[in-house]
C-alpha positions in Angstrom: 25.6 9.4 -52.5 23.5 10.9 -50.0 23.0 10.0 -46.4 20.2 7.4 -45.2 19.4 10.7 -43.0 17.8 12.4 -45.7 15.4 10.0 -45.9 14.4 11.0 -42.5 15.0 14.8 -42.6 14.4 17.2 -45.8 17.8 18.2 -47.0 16.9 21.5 -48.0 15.1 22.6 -44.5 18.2 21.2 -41.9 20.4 22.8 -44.6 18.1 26.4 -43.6 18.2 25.9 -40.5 21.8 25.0 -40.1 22.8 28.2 -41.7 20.7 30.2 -39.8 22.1 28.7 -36.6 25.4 29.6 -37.5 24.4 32.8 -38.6 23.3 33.9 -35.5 25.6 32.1 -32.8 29.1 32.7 -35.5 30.2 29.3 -34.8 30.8 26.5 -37.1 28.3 24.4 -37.1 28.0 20.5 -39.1 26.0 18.3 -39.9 27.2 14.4 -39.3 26.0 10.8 -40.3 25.8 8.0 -38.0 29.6 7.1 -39.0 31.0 10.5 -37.9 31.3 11.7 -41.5 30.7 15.4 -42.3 27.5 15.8 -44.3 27.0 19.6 -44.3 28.9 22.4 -42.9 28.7 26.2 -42.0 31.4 28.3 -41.0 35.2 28.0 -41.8 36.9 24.9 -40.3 39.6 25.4 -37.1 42.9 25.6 -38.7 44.1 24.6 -35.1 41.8 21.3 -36.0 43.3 21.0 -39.2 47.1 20.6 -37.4 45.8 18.1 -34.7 44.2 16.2 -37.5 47.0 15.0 -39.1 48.7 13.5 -36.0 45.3 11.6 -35.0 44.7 8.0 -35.3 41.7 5.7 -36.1 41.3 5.4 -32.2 41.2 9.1 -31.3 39.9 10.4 -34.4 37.4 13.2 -34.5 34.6 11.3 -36.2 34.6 8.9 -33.8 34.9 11.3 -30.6 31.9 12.8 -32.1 30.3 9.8 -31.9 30.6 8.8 -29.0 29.7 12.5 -27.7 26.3 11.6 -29.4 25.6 8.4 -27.6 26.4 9.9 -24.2 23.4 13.0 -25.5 20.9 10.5 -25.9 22.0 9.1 -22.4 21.1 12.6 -21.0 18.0 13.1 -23.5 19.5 16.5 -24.3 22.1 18.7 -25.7 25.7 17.5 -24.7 28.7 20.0 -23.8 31.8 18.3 -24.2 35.9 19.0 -24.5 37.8 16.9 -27.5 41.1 14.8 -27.5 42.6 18.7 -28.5 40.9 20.4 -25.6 38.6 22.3 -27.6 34.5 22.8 -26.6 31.6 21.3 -28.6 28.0 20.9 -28.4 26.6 17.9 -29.9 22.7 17.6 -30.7 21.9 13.9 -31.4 18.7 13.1 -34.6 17.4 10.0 -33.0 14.7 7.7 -35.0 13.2 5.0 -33.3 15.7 4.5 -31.0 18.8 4.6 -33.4 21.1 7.5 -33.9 20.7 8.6 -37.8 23.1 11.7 -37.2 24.0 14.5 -35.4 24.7 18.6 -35.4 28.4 19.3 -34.1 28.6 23.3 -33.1 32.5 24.3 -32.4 35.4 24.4 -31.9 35.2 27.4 -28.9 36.7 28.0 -25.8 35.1 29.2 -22.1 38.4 31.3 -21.3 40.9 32.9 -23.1 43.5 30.2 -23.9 47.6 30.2 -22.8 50.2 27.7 -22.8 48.6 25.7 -21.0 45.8 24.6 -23.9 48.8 22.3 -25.6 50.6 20.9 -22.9 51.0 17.6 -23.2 49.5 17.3 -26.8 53.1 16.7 -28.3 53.1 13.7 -25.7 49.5 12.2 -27.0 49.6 12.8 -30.6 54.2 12.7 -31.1 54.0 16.4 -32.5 56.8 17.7 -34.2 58.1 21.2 -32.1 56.8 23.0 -35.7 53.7 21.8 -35.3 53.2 23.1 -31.6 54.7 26.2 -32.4 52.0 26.2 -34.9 49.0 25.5 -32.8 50.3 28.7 -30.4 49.9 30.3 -33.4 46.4 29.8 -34.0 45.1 29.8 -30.5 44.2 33.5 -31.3 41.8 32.4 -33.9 39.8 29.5 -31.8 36.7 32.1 -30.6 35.8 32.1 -26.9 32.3 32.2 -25.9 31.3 33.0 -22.0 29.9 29.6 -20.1 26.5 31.5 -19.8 26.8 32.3 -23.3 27.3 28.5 -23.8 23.9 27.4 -22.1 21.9 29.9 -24.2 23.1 28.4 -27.3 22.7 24.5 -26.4 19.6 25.1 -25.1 18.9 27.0 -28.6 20.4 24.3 -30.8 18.0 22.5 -28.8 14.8 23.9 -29.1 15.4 24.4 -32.7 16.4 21.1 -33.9 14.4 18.6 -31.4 11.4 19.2 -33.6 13.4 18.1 -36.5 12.5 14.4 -35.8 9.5 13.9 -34.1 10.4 9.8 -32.4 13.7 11.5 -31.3 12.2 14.6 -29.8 10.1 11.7 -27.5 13.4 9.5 -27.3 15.4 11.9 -25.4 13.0 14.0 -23.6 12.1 10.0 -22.2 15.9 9.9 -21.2 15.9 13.0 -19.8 12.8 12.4 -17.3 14.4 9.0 -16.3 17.3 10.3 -15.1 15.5 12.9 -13.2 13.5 10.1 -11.7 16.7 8.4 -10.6 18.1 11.0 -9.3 15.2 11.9 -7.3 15.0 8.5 -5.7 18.6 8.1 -4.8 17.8 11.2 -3.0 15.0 9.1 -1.0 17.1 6.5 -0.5 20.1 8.6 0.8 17.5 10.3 3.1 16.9 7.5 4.8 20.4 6.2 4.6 20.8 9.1 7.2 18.4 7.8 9.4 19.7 7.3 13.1 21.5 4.1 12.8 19.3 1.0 14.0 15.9 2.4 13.8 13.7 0.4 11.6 11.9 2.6 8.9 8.3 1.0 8.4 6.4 1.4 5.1 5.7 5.1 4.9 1.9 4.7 4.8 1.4 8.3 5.2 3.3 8.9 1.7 0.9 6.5 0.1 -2.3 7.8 1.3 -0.8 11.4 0.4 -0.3 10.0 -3.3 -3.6 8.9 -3.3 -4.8 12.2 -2.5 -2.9 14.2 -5.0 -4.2 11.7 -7.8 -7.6 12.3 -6.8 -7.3 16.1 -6.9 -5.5 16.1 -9.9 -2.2 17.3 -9.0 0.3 15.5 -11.7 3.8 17.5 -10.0 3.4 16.7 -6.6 1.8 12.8 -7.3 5.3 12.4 -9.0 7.0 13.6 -6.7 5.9 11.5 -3.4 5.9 8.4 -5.9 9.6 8.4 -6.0 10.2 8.8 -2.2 8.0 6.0 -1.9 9.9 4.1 -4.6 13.4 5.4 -2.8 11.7 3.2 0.3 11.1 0.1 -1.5 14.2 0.0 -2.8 15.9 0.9 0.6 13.9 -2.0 1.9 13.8 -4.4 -0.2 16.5 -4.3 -2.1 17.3 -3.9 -6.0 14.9 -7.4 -6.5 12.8 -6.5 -9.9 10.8 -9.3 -8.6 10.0 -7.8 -5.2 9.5 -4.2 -7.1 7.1 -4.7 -10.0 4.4 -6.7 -6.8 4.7 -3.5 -5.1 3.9 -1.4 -8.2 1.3 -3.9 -9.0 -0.1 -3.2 -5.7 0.0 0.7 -6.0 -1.4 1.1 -9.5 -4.3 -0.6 -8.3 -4.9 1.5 -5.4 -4.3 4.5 -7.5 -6.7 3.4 -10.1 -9.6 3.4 -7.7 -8.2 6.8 -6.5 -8.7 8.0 -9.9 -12.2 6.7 -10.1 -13.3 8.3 -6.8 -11.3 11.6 -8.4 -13.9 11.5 -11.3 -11.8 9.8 -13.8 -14.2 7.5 -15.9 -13.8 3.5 -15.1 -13.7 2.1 -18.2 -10.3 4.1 -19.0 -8.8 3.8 -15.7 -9.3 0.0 -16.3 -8.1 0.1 -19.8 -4.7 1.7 -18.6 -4.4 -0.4 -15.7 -4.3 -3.6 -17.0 -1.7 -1.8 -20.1 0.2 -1.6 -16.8 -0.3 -5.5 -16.1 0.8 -6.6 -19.5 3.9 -4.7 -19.6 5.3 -6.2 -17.0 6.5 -9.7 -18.6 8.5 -7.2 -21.2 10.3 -4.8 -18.3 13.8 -6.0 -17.7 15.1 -2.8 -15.9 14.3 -1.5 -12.2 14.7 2.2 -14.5 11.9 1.3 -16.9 10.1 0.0 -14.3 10.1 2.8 -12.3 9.6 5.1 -15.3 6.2 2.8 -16.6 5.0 3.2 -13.4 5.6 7.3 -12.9 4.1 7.0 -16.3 1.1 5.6 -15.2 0.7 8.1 -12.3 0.6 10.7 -14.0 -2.2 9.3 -16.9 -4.5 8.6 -13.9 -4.1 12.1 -12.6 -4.8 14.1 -15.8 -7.6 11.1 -16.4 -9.3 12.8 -13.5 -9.8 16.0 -16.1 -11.3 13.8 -18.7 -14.6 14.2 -17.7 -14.1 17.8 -18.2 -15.9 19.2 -21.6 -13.1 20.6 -24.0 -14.3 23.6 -24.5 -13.5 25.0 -20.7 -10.7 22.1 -19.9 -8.0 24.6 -20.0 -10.0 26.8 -17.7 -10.9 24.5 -14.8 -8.0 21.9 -15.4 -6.3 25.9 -14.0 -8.8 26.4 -11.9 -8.7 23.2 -9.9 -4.5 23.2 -9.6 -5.1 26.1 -8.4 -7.5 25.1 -5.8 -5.5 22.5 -4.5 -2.4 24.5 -3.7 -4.3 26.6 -2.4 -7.1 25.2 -0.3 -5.3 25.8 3.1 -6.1 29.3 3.1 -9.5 30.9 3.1 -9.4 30.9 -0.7 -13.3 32.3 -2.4 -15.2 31.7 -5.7 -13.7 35.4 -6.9 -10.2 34.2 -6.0 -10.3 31.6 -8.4 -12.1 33.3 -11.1 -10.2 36.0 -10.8 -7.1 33.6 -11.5 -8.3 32.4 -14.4 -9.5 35.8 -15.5 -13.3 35.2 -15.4 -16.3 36.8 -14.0 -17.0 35.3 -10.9 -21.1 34.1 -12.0 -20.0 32.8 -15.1 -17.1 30.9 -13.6 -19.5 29.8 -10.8 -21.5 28.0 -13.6 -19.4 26.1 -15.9 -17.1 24.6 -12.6 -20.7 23.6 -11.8 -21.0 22.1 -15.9 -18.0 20.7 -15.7 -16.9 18.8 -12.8 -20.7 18.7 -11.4 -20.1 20.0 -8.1 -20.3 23.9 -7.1 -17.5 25.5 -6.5 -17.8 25.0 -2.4 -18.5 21.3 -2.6 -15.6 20.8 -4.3 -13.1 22.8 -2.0 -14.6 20.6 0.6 -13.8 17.8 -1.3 -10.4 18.6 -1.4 -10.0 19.9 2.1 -11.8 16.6 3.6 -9.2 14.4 1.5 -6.0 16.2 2.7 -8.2 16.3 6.8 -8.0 12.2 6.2 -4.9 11.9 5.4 -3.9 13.7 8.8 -6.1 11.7 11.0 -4.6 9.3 9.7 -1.3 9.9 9.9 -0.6 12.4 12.9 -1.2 13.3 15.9 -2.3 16.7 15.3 -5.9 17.4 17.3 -8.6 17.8 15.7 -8.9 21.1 15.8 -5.8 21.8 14.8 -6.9 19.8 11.2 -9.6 22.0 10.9 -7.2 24.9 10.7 -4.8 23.3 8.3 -6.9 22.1 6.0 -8.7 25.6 5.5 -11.4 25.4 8.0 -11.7 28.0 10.5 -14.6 26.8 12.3 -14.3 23.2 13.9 -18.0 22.4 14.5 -18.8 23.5 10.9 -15.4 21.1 9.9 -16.8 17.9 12.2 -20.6 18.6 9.8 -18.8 18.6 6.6 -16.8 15.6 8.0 -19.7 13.8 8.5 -21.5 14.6 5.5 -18.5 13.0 3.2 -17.4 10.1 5.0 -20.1 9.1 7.0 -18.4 9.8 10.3 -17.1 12.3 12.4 -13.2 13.6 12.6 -12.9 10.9 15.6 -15.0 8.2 14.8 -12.6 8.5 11.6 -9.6 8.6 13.9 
């Protein structure tokens, strides 16, 4: 009877791509359902399994090691490298449907180094082995094939990139799991920063982080937003402890100021509102300071590339480019032919669609950007004003203090 995973999956294409796999890495390679049973396989089995397999119980039995191995891939949202009960290597690809494992690709048995005596110690203590039978796994040591570690990561990320398209829900599934745990990572980082802190000194609400958030949503810059969000989450949870409570009012607090950041970035209202209150009704259903955390980075980063919706499709590629470009770049005397000569225009016809399609020139805009960042240190430094000028790209302070004026309404000190 065949697998509830060919409903899912066209038997003939994994059964393609399978071979090809092992074709090209020379490694066995199978294909398991959810209960650890083999469905399809490539390449002749590990005699050295085939001893060890007969001396295995329910409990350390290779369809449930495998198993497991899958579980703890969808944990990492990718490819898993992992040694079995007979200190062998395998890599384990997880196919993931709507949250529920359906299957998985097993590549191995290999090893990283050539093997000695050492491989079977203490495998006639686990499994009761008779002498015979360890003599007999010395003997087939030689025929276990030993791949370099590099040599390793090349072919899990292959196994990877070849099968994660197989199921589309899964593909999302773990690339989800993946960017959470680089989130949590990130802000356990934060948190350990200020850990470190001299001991006694109180660390107020990093205000200058926030306002630096708000300025990288408005200028459409989705890598560094991310970035500051999770030292400012690190705070909060440094702060105020692991209360979900105490949490979700503070993200409730920040989505709305980045919401009217996106707005004043050019993103249209009506779908900076729409995903803001998609934020507010998820709440009730978020039982995890991880998911929270995730929604909100989530969030972040639809608000940033919503500030490129107002963009006409036909050139979005070429000034969604253009305007990273600007702001990482805006501290230096950067010109119109530097940026059209990065995305590989001439420097007229660049000059008029940025014009089309953000409706500022080209030099209103970089003022834009430069007068958002020159806030942000007023704000938060002590830096002189002329000094600001400098940093934020302009070389000139009187001309900085009129282009100042003209966006805010007041000068660099008045603003102060």
């Amino acid at each position: 009877m065949d697998s509830y995973l060919y409903n899912i999956v066209e038997r003939e294409t994994v059964c393609e791509m399978l071979e090809s796999f092992h074709e090209c890495v020379r490694l066995p390679v199978q294909l398991i359902d959810f209960h650890g049973k083999i469905l399809e396989s490539y390449g002749e089995p590990s005699r050295y399994c085939k001893i060890i397999e007969k001396y295995t119980s329910e409990d350390d039995s290779c369809e449930k090691l495998h198993i497991n191995a899958s579980k703890r891939a969808i944990e990492l949202g990718e490819t898993y490298i992992f040694s079995c009960h007979a200190n062998l290597n395998h890599i384990v690809f997880p196919l993931v449907n709507q949250n529920t494992l359906f299957g998985s690709i097993i590549v191995g048995p290999f090893l990283m180094d050539a093997p000695d005596s050492t491989l079977v110690l203490g495998l006639d203590k686990r499994f009761h082995m008779s002498t015979t039978a360890l003599l007999d796994l010395y003997e087939e040591l030689d025929s276990i094939i030993i791949i370099p570690s590099k040599m390793v990561t090349h072919i899990s990320r292959l196994l990877y990139f070849l099968f994660s398209d197989l199921i589309t829900e899964g593909k999302r599934k773990l690339a989800d799991n993946r960017n959470k745990l680089v989130q949590q990572s990130r802000i356990n980082e934060s948190i350990q920063n200020l850990k470190n802190s001299p001991q006694g000194q109180e660390t107020p609400y990093p205000m200058d982080l926030e306002r630096e958030l708000i300025t990288k949503v408005k200028i459409g810059n989705k890598d560094e937003a991310k970035a500051i969000l999770n030292d400012l989450l690190g705070y909060v949870f440094f702060a105020e402890g692991n209360s979900l409570d105490v949490v979700k009012n503070r993200a409730i607090e920040l989505c709305s100021l980045l919401s009217r950041a996106a707005i004043e970035g050019g993103a249209t209202s009506d779908s900076i509102f729409r995903i803001n209150n998609q934020f507010l009704m998820s709440q009730s259903s978020i039982r995890t300071l991880d998911e929270l955390c995730y929604r909100l980075q989530e969030t972040v980063e639809t608000f940033t590339e919503c500030v490129f919706n107002y963009i006409p499709s036909k050139n979005n590629d070429i000034i969604k480019k253009a305007i990273q470009y600007i702001s990482q770049n805006f501290a230096s005397s950067i010109t119109l032919k530097d940026v059209a000569d990065h995305v590989h225009l001439n420097p007229a016809y660049f000059s008029t669609i940025f014009k089309q399609s953000t409706g500022s020139s080209f030099k209103e805009y970089l003022n834009m950007v430069r007068i958002e960042e020159s806030k942000r240190l007023l704000t938060n430094t002590n830096y002189s004003v002329i000094d600001i000028s400098v940093a934020t790209g302009f070389e000139d302070q009187s001309y900085f203090s009129k282009v100042f004026k003209k966006y805010t309404g007041l000068t660099p000190k008045q603003y102060r």
